[in-house]
C-alpha positions as CSV (number, residue, x, y, z in Angstrom):
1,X,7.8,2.9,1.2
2,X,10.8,1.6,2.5
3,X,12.4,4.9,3.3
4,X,9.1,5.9,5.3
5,X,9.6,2.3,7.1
6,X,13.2,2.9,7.8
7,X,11.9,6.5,9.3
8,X,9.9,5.1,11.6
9,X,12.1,2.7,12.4
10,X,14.6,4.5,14.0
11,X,12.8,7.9,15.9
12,X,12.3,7.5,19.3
13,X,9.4,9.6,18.9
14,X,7.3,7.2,17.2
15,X,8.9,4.3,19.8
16,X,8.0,6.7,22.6
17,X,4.1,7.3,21.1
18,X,3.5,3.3,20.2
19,X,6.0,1.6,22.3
20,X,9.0,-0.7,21.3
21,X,6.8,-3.7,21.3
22,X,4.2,-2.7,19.0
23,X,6.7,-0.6,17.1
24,X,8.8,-4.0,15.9
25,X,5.8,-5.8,14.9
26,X,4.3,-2.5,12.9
27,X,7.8,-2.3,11.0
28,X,7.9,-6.6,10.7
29,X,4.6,-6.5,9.0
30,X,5.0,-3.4,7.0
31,X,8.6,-4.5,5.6
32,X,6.4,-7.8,4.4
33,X,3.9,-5.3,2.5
34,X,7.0,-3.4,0.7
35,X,9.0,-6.1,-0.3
36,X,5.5,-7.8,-1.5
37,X,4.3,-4.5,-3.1
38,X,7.9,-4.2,-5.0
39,X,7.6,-7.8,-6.2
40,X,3.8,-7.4,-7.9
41,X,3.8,-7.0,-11.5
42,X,0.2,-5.3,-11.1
43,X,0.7,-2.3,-8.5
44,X,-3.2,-1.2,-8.6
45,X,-4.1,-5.1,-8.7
46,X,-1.6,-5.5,-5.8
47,X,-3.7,-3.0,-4.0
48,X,-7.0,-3.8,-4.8
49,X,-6.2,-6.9,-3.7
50,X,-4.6,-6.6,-0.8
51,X,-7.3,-3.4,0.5
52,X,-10.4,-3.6,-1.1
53,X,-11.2,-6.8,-0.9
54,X,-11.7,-7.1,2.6
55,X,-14.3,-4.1,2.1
């Protein structure tokens, strides 16, 4: 996850698709989700969780 985040992060054709803006808040709230994902002792639980409950 955090190599896909890191990715993104740093091509200017994502930045030039979504803007900067957006693009800093995206990679803010999904380097929150992997270092959250990484600290769960349940990864399916962390998922359901986090996904399905909102279903």
């Amino acid at each position: 996850m955090h190599e896909a985040i890191r990715l993104a992060e740093n091509s200017s054709f994502v930045k030039s698709v979504v803007g900067e803006e957006l693009l800093l808040k995206y990679i803010s709230i999904k380097k929150d989700e992997a270092d959250e994902f990484l600290a769960a002792e349940n990864k399916a639980e962390f998922y359901r969780k986090r996904y399905f409950e909102t279903i």
